[in-house]
C-alpha positions as CSV (number, residue, x, y, z in Angstrom):
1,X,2.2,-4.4,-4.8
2,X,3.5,-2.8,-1.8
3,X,1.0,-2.6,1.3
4,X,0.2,0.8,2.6
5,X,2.4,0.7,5.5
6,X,5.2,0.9,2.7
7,X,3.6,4.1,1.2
8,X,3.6,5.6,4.1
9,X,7.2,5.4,5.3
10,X,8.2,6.6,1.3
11,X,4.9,9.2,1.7
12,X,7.3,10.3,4.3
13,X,10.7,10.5,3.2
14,X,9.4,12.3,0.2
15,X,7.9,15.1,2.5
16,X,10.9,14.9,4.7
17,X,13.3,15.5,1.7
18,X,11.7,17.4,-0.6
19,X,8.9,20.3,1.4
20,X,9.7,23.5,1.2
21,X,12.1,23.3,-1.5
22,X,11.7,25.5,-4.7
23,X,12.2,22.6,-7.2
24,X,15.2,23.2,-9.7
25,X,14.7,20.5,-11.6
26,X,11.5,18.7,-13.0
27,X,10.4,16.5,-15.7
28,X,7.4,14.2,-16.1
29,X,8.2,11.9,-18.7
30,X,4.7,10.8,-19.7
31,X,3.1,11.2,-23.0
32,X,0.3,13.3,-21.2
33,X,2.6,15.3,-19.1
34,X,5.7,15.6,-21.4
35,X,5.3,19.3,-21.2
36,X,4.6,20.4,-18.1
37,X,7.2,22.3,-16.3
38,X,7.0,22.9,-12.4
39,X,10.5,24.0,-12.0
40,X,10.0,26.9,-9.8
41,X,7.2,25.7,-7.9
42,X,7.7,25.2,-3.9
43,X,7.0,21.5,-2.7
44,X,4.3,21.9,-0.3
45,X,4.2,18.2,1.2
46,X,3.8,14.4,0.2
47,X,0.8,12.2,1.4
48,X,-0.8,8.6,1.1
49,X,-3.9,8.1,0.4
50,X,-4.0,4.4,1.2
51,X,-1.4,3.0,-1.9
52,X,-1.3,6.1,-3.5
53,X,1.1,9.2,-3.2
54,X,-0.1,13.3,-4.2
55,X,3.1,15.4,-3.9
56,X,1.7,19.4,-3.5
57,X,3.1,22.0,-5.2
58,X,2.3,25.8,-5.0
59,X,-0.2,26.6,-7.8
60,X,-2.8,24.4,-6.1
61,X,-1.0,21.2,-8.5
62,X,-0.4,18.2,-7.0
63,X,1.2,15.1,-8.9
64,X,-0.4,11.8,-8.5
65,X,1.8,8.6,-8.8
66,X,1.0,5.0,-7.6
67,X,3.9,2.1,-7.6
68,X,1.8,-0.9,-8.7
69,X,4.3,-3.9,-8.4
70,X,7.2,-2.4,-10.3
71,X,7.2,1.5,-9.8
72,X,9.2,3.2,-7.3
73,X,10.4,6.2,-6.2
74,X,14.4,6.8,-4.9
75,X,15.9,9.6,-2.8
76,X,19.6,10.8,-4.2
77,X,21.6,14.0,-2.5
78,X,23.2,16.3,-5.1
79,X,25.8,14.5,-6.9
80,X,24.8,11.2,-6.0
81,X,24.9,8.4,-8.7
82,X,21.3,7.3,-9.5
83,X,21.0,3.7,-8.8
84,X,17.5,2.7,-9.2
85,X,17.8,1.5,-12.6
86,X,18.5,2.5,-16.3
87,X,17.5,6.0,-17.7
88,X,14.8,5.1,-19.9
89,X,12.9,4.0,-17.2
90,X,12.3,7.0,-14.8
91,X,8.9,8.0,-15.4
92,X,9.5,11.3,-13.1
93,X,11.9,13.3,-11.7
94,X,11.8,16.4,-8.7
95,X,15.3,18.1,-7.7
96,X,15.6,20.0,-5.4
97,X,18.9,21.6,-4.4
98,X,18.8,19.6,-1.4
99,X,17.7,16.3,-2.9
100,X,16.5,14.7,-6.1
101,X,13.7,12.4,-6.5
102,X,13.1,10.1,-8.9
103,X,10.5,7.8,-9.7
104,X,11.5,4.7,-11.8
105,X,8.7,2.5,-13.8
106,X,5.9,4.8,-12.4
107,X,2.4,2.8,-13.9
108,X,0.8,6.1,-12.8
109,X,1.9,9.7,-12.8
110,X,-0.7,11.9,-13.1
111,X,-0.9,15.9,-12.9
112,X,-4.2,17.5,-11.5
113,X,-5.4,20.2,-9.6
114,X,-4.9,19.9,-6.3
115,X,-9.0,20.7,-5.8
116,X,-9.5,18.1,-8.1
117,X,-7.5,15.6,-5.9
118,X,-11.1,13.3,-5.5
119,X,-10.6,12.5,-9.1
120,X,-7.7,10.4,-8.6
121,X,-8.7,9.2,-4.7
122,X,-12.2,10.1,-4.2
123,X,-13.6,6.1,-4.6
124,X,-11.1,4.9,-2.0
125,X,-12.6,4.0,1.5
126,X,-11.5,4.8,4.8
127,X,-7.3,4.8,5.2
128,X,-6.1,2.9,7.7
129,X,-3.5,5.4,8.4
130,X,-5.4,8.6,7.4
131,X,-6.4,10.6,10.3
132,X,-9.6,9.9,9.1
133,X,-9.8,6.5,9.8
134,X,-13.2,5.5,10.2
135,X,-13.4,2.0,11.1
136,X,-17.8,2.1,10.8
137,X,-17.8,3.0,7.1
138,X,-15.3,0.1,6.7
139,X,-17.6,-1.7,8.1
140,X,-20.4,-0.7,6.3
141,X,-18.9,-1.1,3.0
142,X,-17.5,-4.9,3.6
143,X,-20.8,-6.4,4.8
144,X,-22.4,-4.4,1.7
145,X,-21.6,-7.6,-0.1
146,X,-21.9,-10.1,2.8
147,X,-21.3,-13.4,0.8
148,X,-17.8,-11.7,-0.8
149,X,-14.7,-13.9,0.3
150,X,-13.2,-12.0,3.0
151,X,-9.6,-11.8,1.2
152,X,-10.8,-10.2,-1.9
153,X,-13.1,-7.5,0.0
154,X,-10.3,-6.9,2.3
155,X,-8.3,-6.2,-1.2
156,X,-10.6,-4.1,-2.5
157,X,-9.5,-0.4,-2.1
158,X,-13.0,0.7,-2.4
159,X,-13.4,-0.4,0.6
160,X,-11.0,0.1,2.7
161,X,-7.6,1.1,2.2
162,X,-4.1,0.2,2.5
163,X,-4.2,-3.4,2.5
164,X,-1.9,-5.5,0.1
165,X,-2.1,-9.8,-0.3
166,X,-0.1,-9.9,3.0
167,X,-1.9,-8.4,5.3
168,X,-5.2,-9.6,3.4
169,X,-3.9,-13.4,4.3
170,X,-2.2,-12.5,7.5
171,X,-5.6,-10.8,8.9
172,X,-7.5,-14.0,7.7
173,X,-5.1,-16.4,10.5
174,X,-5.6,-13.6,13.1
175,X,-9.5,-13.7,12.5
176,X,-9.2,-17.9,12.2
177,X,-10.7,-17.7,9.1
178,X,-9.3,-19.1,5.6
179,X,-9.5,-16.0,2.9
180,X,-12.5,-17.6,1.0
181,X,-14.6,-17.5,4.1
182,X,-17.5,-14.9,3.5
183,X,-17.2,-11.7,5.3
184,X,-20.6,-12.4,6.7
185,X,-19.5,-15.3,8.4
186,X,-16.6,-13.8,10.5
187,X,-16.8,-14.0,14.0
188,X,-16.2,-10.8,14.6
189,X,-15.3,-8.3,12.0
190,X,-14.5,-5.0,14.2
191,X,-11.9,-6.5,16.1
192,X,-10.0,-7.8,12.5
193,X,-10.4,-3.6,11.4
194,X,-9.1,-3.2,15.0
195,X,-5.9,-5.3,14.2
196,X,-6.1,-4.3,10.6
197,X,-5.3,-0.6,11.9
198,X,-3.1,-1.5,14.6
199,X,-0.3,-3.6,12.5
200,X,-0.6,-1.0,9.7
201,X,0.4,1.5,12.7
202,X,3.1,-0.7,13.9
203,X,4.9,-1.5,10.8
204,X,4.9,2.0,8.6
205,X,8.3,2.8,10.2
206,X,10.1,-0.8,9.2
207,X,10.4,-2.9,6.9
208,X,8.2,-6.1,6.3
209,X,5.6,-6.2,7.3
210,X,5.9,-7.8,10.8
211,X,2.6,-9.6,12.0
212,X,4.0,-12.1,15.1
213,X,5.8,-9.8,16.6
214,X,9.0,-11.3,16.0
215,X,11.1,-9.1,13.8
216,X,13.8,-12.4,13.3
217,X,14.5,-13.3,9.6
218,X,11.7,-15.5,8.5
219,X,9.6,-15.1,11.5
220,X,7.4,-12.1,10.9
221,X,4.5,-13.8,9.1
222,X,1.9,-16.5,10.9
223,X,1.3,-17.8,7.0
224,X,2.0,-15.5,4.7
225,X,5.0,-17.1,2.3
226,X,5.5,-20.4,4.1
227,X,4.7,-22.6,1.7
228,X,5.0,-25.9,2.9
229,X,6.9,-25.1,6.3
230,X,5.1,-25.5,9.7
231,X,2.2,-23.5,11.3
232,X,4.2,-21.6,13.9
233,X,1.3,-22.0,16.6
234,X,0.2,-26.1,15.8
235,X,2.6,-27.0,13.4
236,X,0.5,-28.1,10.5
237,X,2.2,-27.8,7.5
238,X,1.0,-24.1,5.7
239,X,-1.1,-24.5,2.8
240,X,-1.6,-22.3,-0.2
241,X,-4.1,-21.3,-2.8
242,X,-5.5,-19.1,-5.6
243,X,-7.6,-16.5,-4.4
244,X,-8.6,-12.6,-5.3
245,X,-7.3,-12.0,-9.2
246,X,-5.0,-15.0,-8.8
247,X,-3.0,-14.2,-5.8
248,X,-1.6,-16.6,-3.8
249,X,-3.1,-17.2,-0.5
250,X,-1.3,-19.1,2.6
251,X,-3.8,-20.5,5.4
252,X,-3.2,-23.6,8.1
253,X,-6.0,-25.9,8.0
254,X,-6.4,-26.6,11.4
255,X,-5.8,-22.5,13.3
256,X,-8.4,-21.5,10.2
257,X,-11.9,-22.8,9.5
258,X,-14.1,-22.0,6.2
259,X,-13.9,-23.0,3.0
260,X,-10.6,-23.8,1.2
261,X,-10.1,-23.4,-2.8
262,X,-12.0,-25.2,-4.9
263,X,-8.9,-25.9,-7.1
C-alpha cells in the first residue's frame, strides 16, 4: 500500500493537471456510481487526507478514491495511448481537454457531498502532511493503548496518518526499538513523530521513500527490505518478522532493543 508521501506527490499532479478544468469526459465505473454524470462540472482541486485522495468538483461533490495495494491513478495528454493496464480495469475516468485521468483497479471510489467529506475521512488522526498536523493528539491517541506494539499503532490510520509498513519499520531503527516493542516503552515518542513528519516532508517530491539520506540504488532504507544483508550502521545481518496483519517487518538485533516475534 503506498505510504502517504506517495499520495501526496499523485494528490498533486492530479490538482496540477486537472483544476480548473470543465471536465468533458467522466465515468465512474462502479456499481453504486454507474450513473453519475459530472461531465460539465469544474475540477475544483485534489487533496490527501493521509492515504486517501477527494477530488472537488463544483456542486459541492467531491470523489473519494483510495489505492490499497493495487489501485492507481495515471495522467495521459489528449491523444495519448493509455498504458496503465487493460480496459476492464479502470474503475474511473476524468478528461479534461487538457488531460485525462484515469484510475485503474480503484478498491474505493466513492461519490459524496463534499460537506459530507467526514464520512469518508472523519476517523483518521492527525496527517502528517496536512497543515493540520498536530503532533499532541498523535500523541495522545498512541499512548491510548500503551501496551500496543509500536508498529501496528504506528499503522493504524486512526491514529495517525500517512504511514505505510516502511516507514512503520524504518521509524522503529530510528527510535532503536524493534516493531513489537510497546509504545509505552519508547524512549522518547515525540522526537519519532518529529522524524515521522520530517521524512514524510522530505520524500513527498521523490520516489522511495529515502530514510538514510542516501538516494543510491539500494541504500535508502536502514532495514526496511534487506533481508539477510548487513546492518548498514554495525553490520549485523538484518532480520525479519511477522508483525501488524502479517506484514513483514525488518529490525537489526543489536541497533534495536525489545522484543522480537514470537514465531
Amino acid at each position: 500500500m503506498p505510504e502517504g508521501d506517495t499520495i501526496y506527490h499523485l494528490a498533486h499532479r492530479l490538482d496540477q493537471a486537472l483544476t480548473g478544468q470543465v471536465l468533458t469526459a467522466a465515468e465512474l465505473r462502479v456499481p453504486a456510481h454507474a450513473t453519475a454524470d459530472l461531465t460539465g462540472r469544474r475540477v475544483l482541486g485534489t487533496v490527501p487526507r493521509g492515504k486517501h485522495l477527494l477530488t472537488r468538483f463544483e456542486g459541492g461533490v467531491t470523489l473519494h478514491t483510495h489505492l490499497r495495494m493495487d489501485g492507481r491513478w495515471e495522467l495521459f495528454r489528449p491523444g495519448e495511448r493509455w498504458r496503465g493496464g487493460p480496459a476492464f480495469q479502470i474503475r474511473a475516468l476524468l478528461g479534461t481537454e487538457r488531460a485525462t485521468a484515469v484510475g485503474y483497479r480503484l478498491p474505493v471510489v466513492q461519490l459524496l457531498r463534499t460537506a459530507e467529506e467526514h464520512r469518508a475521512v472523519g476517523h483518521l488522526g492527525p496527517d502528517l502532511l496536512g497543515p493540520g498536523w498536530d503532533a499532541a493528539e498523535a500523541r495522545r491517541r498512541l499512548l491510548a493503548a500503551p501496551q500496543r506494539p509500536i508498529g501496528a499503532a504506528l499503522l493504524d490510520q486512526r491514529n495517525l496518518a500517512g504511514i505505510g509498513n516502511v516507514y512503520a519499520v524504518e521509524l522503529s531503527f530510528l527510535a532503536g526499538v524493534t516493531p513489537w516493542t510497546p509504545v509505552a516503552e519508547l524512549p522518547d515518542l515525540d522526537r519519532l513523530l518529529e522524524r515521522a513528519r520530517q521524512l514524510l516532508e522530505a520524500n513527498r517530491f521523490r520516489p522511495g521513500h529515502i530514510t538514510t539520506g542516501d538516494t543510491r540504488p539500494g541504500c535508502g532504507h536502514w532495514v526496511y527490505g534487506r533481508t539477510r544483508r548487513d546492518c548498514i550502521r554495525c553490520g549485523t545481518s538484518i532480520r525479519t518478522g511477522r508483525h501488524d496483519q502479517g506484514r513483514v517487518a525488518h529490525w537489526c538485533p543489536r541497533c534495536q532493543r525489545g522484543p522480537a516475534p514470537t514465531s
